[in-house]
C-alpha positions as CSV (number, residue, x, y, z in Angstrom):
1,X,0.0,0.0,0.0
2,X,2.8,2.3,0.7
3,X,5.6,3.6,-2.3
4,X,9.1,3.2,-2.1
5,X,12.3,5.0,-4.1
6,X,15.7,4.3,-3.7
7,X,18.6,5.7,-5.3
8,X,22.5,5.0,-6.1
9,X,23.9,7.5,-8.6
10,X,26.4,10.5,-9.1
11,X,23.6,12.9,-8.7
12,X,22.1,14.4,-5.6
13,X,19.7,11.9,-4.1
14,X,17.1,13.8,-2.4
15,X,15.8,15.8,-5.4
16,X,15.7,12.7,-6.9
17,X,13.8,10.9,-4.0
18,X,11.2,13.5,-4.1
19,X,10.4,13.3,-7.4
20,X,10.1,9.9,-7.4
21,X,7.2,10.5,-4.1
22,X,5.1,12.5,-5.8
23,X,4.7,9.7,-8.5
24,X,3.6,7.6,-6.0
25,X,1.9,9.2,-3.5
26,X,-1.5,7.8,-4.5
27,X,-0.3,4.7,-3.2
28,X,-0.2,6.2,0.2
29,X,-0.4,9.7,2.1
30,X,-0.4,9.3,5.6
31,X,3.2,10.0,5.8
32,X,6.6,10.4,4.2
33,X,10.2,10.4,4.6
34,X,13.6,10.2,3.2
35,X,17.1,8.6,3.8
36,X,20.2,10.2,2.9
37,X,23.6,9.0,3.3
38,X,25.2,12.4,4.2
39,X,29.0,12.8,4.9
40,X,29.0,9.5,6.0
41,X,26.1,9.4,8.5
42,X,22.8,8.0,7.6
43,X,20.4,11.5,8.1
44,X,17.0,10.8,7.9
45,X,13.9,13.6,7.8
46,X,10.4,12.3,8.1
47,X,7.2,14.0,8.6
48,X,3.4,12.4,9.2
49,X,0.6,14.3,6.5
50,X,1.1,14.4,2.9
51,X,4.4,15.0,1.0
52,X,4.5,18.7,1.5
53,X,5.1,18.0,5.3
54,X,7.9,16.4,4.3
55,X,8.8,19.5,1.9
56,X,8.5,21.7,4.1
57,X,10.4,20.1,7.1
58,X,13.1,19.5,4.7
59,X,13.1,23.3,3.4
60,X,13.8,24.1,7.1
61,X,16.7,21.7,7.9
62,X,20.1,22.1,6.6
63,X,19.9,20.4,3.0
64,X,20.5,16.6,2.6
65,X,23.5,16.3,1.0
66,X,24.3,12.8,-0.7
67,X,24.7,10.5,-3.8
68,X,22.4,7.3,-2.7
69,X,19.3,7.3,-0.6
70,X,16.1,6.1,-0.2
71,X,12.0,7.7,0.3
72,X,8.8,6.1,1.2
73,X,5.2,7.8,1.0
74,X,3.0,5.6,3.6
75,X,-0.3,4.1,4.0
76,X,-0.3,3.2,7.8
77,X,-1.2,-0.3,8.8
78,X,1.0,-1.1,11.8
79,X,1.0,2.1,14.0
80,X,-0.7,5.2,13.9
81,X,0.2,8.2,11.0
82,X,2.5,9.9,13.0
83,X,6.1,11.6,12.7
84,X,7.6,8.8,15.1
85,X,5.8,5.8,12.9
86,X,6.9,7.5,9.6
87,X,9.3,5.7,7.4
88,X,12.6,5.6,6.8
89,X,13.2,3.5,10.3
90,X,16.4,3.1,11.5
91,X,18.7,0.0,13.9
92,X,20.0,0.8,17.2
93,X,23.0,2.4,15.5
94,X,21.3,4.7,13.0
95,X,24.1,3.2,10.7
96,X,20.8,0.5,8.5
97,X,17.5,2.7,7.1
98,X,14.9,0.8,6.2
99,X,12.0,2.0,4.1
100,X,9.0,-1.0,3.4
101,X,5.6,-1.8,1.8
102,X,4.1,-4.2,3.1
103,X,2.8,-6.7,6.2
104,X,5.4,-8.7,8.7
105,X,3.0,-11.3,9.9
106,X,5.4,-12.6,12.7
107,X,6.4,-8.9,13.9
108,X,5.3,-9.4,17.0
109,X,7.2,-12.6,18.1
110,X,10.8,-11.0,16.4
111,X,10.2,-7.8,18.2
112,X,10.0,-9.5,21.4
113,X,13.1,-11.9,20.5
114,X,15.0,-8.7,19.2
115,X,14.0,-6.3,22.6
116,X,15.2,-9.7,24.0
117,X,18.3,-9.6,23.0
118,X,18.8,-5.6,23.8
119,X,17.2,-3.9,20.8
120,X,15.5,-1.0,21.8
121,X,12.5,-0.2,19.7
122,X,11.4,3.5,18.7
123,X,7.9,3.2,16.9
124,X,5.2,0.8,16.8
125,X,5.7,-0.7,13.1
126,X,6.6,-3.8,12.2
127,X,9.2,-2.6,9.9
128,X,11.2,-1.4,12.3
129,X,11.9,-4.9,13.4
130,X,13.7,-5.5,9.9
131,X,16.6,-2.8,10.7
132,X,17.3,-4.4,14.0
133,X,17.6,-7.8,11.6
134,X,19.8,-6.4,9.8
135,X,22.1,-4.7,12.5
136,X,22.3,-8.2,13.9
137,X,23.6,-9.3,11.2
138,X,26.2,-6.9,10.3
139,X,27.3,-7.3,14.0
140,X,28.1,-11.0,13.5
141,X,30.2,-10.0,10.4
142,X,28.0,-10.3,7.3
143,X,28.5,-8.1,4.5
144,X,25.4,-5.5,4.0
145,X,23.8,-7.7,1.3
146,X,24.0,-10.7,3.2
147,X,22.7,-9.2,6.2
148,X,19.9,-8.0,4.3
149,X,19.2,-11.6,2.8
150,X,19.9,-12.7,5.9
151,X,16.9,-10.5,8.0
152,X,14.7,-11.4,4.7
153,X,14.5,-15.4,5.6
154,X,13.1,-14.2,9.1
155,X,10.6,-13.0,7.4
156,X,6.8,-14.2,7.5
157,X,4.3,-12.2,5.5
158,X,4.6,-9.9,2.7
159,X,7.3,-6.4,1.7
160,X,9.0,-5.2,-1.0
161,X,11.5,-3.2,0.9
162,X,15.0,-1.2,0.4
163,X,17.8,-0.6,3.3
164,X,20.4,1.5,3.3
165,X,23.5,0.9,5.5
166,X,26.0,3.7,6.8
167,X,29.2,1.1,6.0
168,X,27.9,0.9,2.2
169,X,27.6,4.7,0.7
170,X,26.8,4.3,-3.0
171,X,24.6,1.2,-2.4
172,X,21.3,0.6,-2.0
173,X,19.0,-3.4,-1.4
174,X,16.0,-3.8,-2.5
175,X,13.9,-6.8,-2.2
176,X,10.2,-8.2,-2.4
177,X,7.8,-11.1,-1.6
178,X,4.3,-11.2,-2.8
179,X,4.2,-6.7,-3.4
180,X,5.6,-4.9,-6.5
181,X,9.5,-3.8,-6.7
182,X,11.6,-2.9,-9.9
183,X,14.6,-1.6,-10.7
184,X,16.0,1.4,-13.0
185,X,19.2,0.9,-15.0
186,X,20.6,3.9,-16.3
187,X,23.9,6.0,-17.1
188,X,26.0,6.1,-13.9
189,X,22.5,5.6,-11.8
190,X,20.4,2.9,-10.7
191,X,17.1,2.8,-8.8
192,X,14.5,1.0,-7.2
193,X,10.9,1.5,-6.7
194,X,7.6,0.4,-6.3
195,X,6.4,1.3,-10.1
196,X,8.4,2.3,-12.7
197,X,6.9,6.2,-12.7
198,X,9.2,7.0,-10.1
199,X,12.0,6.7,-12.1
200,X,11.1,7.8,-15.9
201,X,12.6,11.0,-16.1
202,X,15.7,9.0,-16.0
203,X,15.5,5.5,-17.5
204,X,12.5,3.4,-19.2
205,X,14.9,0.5,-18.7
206,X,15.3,-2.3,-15.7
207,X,14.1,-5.3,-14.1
208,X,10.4,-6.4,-12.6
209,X,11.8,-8.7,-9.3
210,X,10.0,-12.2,-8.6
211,X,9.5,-13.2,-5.0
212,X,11.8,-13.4,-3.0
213,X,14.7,-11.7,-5.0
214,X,17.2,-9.3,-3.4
215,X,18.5,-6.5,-6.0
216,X,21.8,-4.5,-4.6
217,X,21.9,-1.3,-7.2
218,X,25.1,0.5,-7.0
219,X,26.4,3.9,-9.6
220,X,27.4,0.9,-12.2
221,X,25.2,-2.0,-12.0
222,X,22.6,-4.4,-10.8
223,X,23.1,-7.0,-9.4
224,X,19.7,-9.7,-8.6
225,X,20.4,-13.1,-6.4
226,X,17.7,-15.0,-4.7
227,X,17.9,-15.2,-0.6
228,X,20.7,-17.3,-0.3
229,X,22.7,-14.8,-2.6
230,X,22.9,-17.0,-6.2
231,X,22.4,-14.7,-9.2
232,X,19.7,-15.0,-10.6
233,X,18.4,-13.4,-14.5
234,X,16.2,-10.4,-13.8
235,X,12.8,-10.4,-15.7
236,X,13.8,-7.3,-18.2
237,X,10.9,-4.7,-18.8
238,X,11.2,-1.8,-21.3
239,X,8.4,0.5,-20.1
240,X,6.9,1.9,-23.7
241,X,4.4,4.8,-22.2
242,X,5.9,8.3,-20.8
243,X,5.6,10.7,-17.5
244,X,2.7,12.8,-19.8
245,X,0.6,10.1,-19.3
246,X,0.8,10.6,-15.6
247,X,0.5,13.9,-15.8
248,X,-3.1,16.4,-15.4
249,X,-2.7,17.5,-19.0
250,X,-4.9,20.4,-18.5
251,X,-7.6,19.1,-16.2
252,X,-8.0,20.0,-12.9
253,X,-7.9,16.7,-11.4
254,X,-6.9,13.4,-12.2
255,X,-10.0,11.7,-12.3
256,X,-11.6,13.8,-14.8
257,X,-8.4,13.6,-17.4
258,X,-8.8,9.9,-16.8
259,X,-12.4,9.9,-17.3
260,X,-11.9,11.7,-20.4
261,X,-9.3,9.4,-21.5
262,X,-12.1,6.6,-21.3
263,X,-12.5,6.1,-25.1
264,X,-8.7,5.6,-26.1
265,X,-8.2,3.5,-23.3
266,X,-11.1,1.1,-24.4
267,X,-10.3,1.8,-28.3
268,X,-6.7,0.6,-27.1
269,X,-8.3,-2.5,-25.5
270,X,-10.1,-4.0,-27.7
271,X,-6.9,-3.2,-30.6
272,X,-5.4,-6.2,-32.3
273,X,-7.1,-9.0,-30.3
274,X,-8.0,-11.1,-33.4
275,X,-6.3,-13.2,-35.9
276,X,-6.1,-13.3,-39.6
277,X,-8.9,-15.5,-39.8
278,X,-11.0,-12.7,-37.1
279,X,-10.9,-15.0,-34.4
280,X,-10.0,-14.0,-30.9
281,X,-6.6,-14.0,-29.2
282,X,-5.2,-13.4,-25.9
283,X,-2.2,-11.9,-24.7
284,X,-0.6,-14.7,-23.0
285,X,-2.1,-18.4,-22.9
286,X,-0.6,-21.4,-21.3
287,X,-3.6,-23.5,-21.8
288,X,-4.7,-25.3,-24.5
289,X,-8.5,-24.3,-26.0
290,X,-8.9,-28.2,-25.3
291,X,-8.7,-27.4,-21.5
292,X,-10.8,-24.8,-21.8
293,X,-13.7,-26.5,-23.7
294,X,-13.1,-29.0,-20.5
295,X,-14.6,-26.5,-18.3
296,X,-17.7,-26.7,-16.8
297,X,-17.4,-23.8,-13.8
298,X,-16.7,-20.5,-13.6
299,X,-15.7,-18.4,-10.6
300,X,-14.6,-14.8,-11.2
301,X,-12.8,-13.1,-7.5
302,X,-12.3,-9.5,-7.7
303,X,-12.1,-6.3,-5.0
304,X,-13.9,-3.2,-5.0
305,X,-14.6,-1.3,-8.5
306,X,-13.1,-4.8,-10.1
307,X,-15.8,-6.9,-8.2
308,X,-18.5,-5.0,-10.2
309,X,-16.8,-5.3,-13.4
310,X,-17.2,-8.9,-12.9
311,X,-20.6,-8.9,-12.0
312,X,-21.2,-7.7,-15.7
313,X,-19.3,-10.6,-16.7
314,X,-21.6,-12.8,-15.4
315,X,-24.6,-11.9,-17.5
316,X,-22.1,-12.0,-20.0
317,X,-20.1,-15.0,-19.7
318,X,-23.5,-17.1,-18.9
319,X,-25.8,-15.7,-22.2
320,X,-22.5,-16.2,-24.4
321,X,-21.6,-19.4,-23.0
322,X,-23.8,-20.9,-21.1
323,X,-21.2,-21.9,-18.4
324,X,-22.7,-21.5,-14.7
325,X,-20.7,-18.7,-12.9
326,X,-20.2,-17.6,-9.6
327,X,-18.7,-13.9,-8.6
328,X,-17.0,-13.1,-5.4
329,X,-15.5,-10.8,-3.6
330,X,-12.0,-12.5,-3.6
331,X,-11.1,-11.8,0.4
332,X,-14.4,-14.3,1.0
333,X,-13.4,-16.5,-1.8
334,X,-10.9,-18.7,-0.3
335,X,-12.0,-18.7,3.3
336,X,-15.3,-20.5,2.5
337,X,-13.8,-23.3,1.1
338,X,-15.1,-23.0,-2.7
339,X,-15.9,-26.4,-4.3
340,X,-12.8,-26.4,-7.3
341,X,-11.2,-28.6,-9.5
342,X,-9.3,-29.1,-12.7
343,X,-12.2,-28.2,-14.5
344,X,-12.6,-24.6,-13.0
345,X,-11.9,-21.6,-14.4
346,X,-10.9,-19.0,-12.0
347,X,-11.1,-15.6,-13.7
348,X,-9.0,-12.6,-11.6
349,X,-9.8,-8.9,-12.0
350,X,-6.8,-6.9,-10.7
351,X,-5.8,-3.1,-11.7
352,X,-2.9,-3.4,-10.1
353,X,-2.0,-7.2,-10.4
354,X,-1.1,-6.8,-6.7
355,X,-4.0,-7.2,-5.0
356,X,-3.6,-8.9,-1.9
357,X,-6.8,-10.8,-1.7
358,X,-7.2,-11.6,-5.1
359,X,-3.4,-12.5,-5.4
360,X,-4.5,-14.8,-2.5
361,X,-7.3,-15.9,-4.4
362,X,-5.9,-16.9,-7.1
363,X,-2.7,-18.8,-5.3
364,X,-5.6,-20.6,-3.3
365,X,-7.2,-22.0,-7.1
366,X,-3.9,-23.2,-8.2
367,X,-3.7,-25.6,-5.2
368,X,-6.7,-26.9,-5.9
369,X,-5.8,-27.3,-9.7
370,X,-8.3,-24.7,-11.4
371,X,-7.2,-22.9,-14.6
372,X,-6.6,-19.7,-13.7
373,X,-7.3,-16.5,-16.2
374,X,-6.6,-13.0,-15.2
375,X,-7.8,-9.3,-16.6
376,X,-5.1,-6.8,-15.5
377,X,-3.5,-3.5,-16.4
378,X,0.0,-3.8,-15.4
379,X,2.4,-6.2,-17.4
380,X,4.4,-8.2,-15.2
381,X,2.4,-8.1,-11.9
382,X,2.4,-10.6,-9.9
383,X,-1.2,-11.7,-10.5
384,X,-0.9,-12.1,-14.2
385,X,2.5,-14.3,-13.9
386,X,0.9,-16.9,-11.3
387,X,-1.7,-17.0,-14.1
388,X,-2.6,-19.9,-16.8
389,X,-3.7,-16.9,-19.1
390,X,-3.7,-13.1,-19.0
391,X,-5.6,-10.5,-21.1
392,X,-4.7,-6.6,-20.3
393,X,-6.8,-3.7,-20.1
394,X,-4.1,-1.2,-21.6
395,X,-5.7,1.8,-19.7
396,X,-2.4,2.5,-19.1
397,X,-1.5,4.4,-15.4
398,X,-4.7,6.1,-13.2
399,X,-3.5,8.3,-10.5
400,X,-7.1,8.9,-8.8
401,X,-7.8,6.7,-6.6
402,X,-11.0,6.1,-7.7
403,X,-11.2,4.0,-10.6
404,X,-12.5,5.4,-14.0
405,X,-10.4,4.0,-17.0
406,X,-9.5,1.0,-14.9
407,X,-12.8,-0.1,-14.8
408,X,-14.5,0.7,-18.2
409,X,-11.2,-1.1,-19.9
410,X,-12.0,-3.6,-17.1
411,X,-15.7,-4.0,-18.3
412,X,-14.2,-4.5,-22.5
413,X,-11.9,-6.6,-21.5
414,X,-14.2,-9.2,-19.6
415,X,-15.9,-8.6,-22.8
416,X,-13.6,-10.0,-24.9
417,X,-12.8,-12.6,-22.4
418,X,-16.5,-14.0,-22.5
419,X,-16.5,-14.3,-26.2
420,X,-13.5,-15.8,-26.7
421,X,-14.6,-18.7,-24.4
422,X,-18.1,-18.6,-26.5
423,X,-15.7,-19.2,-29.4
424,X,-13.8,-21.9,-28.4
425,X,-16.4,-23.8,-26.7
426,X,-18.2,-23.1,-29.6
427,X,-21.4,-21.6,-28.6
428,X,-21.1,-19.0,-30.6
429,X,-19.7,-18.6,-34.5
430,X,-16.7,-16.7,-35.4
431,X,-19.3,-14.2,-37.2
432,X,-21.3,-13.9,-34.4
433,X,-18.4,-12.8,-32.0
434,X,-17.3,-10.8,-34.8
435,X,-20.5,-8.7,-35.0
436,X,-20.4,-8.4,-30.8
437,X,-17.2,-7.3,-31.3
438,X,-18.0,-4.6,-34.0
439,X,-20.7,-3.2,-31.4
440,X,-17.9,-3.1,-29.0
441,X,-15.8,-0.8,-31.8
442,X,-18.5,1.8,-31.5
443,X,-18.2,1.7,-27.9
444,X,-15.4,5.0,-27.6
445,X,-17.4,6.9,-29.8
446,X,-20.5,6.7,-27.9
447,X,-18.5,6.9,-24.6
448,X,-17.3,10.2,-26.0
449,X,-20.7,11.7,-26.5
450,X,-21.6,11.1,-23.2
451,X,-18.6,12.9,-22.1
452,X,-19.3,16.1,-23.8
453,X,-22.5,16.1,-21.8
454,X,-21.2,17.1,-18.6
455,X,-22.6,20.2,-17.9
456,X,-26.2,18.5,-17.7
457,X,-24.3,16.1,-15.0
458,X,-22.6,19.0,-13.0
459,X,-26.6,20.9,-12.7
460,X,-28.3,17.8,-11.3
461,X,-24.9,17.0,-8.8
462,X,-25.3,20.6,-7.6
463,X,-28.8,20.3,-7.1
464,X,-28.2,17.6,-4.9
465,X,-24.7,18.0,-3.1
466,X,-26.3,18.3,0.2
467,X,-28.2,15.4,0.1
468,X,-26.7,12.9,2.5
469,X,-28.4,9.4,1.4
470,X,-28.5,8.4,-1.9
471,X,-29.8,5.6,-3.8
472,X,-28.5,4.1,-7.1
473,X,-30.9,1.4,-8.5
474,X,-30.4,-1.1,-11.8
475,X,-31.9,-4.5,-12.8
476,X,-29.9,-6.8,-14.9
477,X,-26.3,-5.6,-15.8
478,X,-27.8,-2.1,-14.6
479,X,-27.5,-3.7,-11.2
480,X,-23.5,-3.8,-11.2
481,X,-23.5,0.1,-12.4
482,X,-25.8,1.0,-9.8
483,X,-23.5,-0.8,-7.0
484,X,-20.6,1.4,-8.8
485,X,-22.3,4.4,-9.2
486,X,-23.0,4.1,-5.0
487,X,-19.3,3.2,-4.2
488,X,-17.5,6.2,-6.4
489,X,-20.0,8.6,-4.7
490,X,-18.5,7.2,-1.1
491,X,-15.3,7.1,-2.4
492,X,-15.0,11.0,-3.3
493,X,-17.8,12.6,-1.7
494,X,-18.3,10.9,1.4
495,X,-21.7,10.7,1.2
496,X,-23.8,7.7,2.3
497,X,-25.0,6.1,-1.1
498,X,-26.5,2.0,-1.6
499,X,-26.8,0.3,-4.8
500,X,-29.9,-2.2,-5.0
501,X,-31.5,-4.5,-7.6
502,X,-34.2,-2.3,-7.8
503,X,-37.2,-4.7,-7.4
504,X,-35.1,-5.9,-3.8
505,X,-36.3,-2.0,-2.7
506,X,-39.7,-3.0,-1.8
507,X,-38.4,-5.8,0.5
508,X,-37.1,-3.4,3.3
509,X,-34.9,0.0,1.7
510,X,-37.7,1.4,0.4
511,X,-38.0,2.6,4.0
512,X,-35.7,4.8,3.4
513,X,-37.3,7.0,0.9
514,X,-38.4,10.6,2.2
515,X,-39.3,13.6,0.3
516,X,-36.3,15.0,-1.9
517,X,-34.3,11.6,-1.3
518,X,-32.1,11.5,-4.8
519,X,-32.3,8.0,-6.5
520,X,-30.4,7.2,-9.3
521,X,-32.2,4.8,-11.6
522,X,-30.0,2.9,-14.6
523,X,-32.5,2.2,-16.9
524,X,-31.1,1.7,-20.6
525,X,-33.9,0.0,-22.9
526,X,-33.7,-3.9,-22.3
527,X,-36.3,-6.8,-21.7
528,X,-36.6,-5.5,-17.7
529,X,-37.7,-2.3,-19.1
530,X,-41.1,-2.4,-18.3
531,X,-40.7,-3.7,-14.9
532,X,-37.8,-1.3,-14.1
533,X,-40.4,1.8,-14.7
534,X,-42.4,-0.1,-12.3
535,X,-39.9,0.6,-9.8
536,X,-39.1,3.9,-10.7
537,X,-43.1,4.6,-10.0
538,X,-42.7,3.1,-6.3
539,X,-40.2,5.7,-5.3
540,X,-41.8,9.0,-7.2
541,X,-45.0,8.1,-5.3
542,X,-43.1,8.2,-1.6
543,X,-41.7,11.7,-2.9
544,X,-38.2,10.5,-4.1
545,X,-36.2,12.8,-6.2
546,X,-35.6,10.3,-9.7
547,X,-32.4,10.9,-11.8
548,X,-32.9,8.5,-14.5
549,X,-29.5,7.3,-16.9
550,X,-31.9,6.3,-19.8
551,X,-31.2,6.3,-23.7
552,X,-31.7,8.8,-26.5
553,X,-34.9,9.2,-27.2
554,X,-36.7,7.5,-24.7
555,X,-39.4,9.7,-23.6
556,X,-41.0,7.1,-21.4
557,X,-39.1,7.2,-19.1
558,X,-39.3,11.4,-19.1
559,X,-43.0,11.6,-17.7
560,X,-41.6,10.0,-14.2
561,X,-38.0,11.1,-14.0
562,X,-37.4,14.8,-12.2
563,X,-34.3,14.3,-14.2
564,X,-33.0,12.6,-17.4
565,X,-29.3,12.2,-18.1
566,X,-29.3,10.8,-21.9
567,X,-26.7,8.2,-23.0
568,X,-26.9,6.5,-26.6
569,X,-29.1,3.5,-27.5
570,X,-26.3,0.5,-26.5
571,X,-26.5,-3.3,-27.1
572,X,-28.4,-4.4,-23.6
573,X,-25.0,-6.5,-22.4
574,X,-22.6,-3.7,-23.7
575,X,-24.7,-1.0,-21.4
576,X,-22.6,-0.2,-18.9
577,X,-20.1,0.7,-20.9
578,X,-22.0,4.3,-21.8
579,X,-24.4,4.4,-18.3
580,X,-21.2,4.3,-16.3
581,X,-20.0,7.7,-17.7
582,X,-23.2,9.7,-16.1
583,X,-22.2,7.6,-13.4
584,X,-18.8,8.7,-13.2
585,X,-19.3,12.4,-14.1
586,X,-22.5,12.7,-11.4
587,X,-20.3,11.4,-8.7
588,X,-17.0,13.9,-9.6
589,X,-19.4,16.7,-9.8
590,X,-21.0,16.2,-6.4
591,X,-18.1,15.6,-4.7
592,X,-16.3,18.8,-6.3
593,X,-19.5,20.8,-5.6
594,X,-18.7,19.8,-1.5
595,X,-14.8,20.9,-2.0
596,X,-13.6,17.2,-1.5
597,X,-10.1,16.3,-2.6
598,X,-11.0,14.3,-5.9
599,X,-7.8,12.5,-6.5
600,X,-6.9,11.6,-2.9
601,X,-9.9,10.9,-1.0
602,X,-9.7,10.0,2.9
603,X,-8.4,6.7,4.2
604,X,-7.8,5.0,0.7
605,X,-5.0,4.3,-1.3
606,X,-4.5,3.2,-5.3
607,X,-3.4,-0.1,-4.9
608,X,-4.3,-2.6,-1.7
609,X,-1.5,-4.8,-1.2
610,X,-2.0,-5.8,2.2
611,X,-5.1,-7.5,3.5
């Protein structure tokens, strides 16, 4: 959850250090800090709050002056955000920093073996335990990089970590099990990180680290051995998209430059997945289509925003397929003892490809022998290479926390995963997927138009910014965008918002209906139609304020909606692809009409790598 930089070069470290924490500050902004190795002394300068704490502390103090260092921007787990909990954390000695993402499951018992032995403890993480590791080791004679492997096989849970050691100017150890690290190769530089944005101003070049790899990056080189210290070859990665596409580019947030990035992203998606013949590929496969026409189950795990995505897939996956398939939230999944086998399909939905509970998820299916199939944006993660098969969304990187492009390239990508197994199982013809495939084509276009129609959003979110309880209703795949539409308006406007299958309101929410209450009703033309205007008439008559997502040209629906927000006339499965962009824009809208912080909302973070 939190981000990590390190840095072993000619340059100054700390400007670099910075600039590598604003990149990843959206994986964490409770607190930040930095390591410098500073005329031989390790100095460190941490500050709880968001990176300009840090800034500013740092424009106080006497500069940092030094050539290899490291930074971390935190999401707290262990300990509360404060300045003493903030990383870097140092050993007894102050000589070993130590800067981690990440759980130590077994912190407790090696903090009170480590106190045990005279280590004196000054915060309440459990990375703090991993510096007094490391001091132990150095004190019985190891070098720094063995020391560091050393601590590592103490270990239980999950980091991706860097140290620093006073002996060792000009070096920097990085290492990871289970959460993201890389590494940077450039001229006379090297770095390590959690994500590769940290570093592009300098290289696009290095190395993605498996579990349980320790990197040493030095001025010259990089050097990757597993924990007992044998090189290993480093996965290479040549990162092909630049620091523009992490930039606002003229918006005023994130979240609405990716929002209006929506139509590439899913244009970029749905590129080049067929053959010559039109039939469709994945990206990476290591099944055969004859295991796949062997299944006869299908379980899709997913978090958050993801989990929705799959609940599309589900009407999807069945009506193309006619495979039986279960969603769930992947932190239930494999602590209710699912009923798998070798002819399940497990189908992951990750952003990130860290997830924690869906990484666990997925580890748990290839016990039991399923097939494993994962939809993720980020080539390389650990998610996609503990996979059988792998499709990617190509939204490339979303800084907002709360998903926009993720999702909707999510959404085509699962798709394009349903139709391919329609095509191999052969439910479906190669012209028939074609033709689905075509209406997907037109999906950016349409997706566009509902994007220039903002300003009718923004009026009805201003209208109704004060309302504190919301209710977002759907039938069929409408169901899975009103459960988004509800979540993004917690996420960034911290109001209180439920999505529900709408005929489920009668059976107790419906309660909750006064005069003025704002319900938002996805209600694109499909065979529920008639019973979803049903609905729509319960809550008018107990006074509810309607905002209907409904197509061009429907003017049904106008007589009992207090407001319309048009999208255009969609395939019924292919939907949500438009109704989640009056979604989307409602819920920015409100919450900038309250003065929330859009990008960065309250006690959430990009990427949850811990569980």
């Amino acid at each position: 959850m939190c981000g990590i930089v390190g840095y072993a070069g000619n340059q100054q470290a700390l400007p670099i250090l910075l600039e590598g924490l604003r990149r990843l500050e959206y994986r964490g902004y409770d607190s930040a800090g930095v390591a410098v190795l500073d005329g031989g002394e390790v100095q460190v300068v941490r500050r709880a709050g968001k990176l300009e704490a840090l800034e500013q502390a740092l424009g106080s103090d006497t500069a940092l002056n030094g050539v290899s260092g490291i930074g971390h921007t935190r999401w707290a787990t262990h300990g509360q955000p404060t300045d003493r909990n903030a990383h870097p954390h140092l050993d007894c000695s102050g000589r070993v920093a130590v800067i981690h993402n990440g759980i130590i499951e077994n912190f407790y018992t090696l903090r009170q073996q480590l106190e045990a032995d005279g280590h004196r403890f000054a915060s309440q993480t459990d990375t703090e335990c991993v510096a007094h590791l490391v001091e132990g080791a150095l004190a019985e004679g190891l070098g720094f990089a063995d020391a560091v492997r050393k601590a590592l096989k103490r270990l239980e849970g999950s980091f991706a970590l860097a140290v620093l050691h006073q002996g060792d100017p000009g070096v920097v150890v990085g290492a990871k099990r289970d959460l993201p690290l890389v590494a940077g190769r450039g001229e006379g530089e090297n770095f390590v990180a959690s994500d590769f944005a940290a570093f592009l101003d300098h290289t696009k070049d290095g190395v993605i680290l498996e579990d349980d790899q320790v990197v040493v990056a030095t001025p010259e080189r990089l050097d990757v051995t597993d924990l007992d210290g044998d090189p290993v070859e480093a996965y290479e990665h040549h990162v092909d998209w630049d620091l523009s596409a992490a930039e606002k580019g003229g918006y005023e947030h994130f979240m609405l430059k990716e929002m209006h990035e929506q139509p590439l992203a899913i244009k970029q998606t749905l590129e080049g997945r067929t053959d010559p013949q039109g039939r469709l590929l994945l990206d990476e496969l290591r099944m055969s289509e004859d295991e796949l026409r062997e299944v006869d189950k299908v379980f899709v795990v997913a978090c958050g925003t993801a989990y929705h995505s799959g609940l599309v897939a589900k009407y999807a996956i069945e009506h193309w397929t006619r495979l039986p398939v279960e969603i769930e939230i992947a932190s239930e999944f494999r602590y209710r003892d699912p009923v798998l086998d070798r002819n399940t399909l497990v189908i992951a939905i990750s952003q990130s490809g860290e997830t924690a509970d869906t990484l666990g998820a997925v580890r748990y299916a290839r016990r039991q022998r399923a097939r494993v199939l994962t939809v993720c944006n980020t080539v390389g993660a650990s998610i996609p290479r503990e996979s059988d098969a792998v499709l990617y969304t190509r939204a490339g990187p979303e800084v907002c926390v709360a998903a926009t492009k993720t999702f909707a390239t999510q959404l085509a990508a699962m798709y394009l995963v349903a139709l391919y197994l329609a095509q191999v199982r052969g439910t479906m013809f190669t012209d028939e997927v074609a033709s689905v495939v075509r209406e997907l084509e037109q999906v950016p276009g349409k997706v566009e138009l509902c994007l220039e129609r903002s300003d009718q959003v923004r009026k009805v979110a201003e209208q109704y910014k004060d309302a504190h309880d919301w209710l977002f209703l759907g039938r069929h795949v409408g169901y899975p965008m009103a459960l988004e539409g509800a979540l993004k308006l917690k996420e960034i406007s911290y109001l209180h918002a439920e999505g529900y299958p709408a005929a489920e309101l009668k059976h107790g929410p419906i309660a909750l209906i006064e005069d003025g209450t704002p319900v938002v009703v996805v209600h694109p033309s499909s065979h529920v139609y008639a019973k979803m205007l049903t609905n729509i008439q319960e809550v008018a008559a107990r006074g509810a304020a309607i905002i209907a997502i409904a197509e061009d040209g429907d003017r049904e629906v106008a007589a009992h909606a207090t407001h319309v927000l048009r999208v255009p006339p969609t395939a019924q499965l292919l939907a949500p692809l438009v109704c989640l962009i009056p979604l989307q824009l409602l819920s920015y809208h409100v919450a900038v009409a309250r003065g929330c912080p859009i990008d960065k909302p309250r006690n959430l973070a990009k990427s949850v790598t811990v569980e």
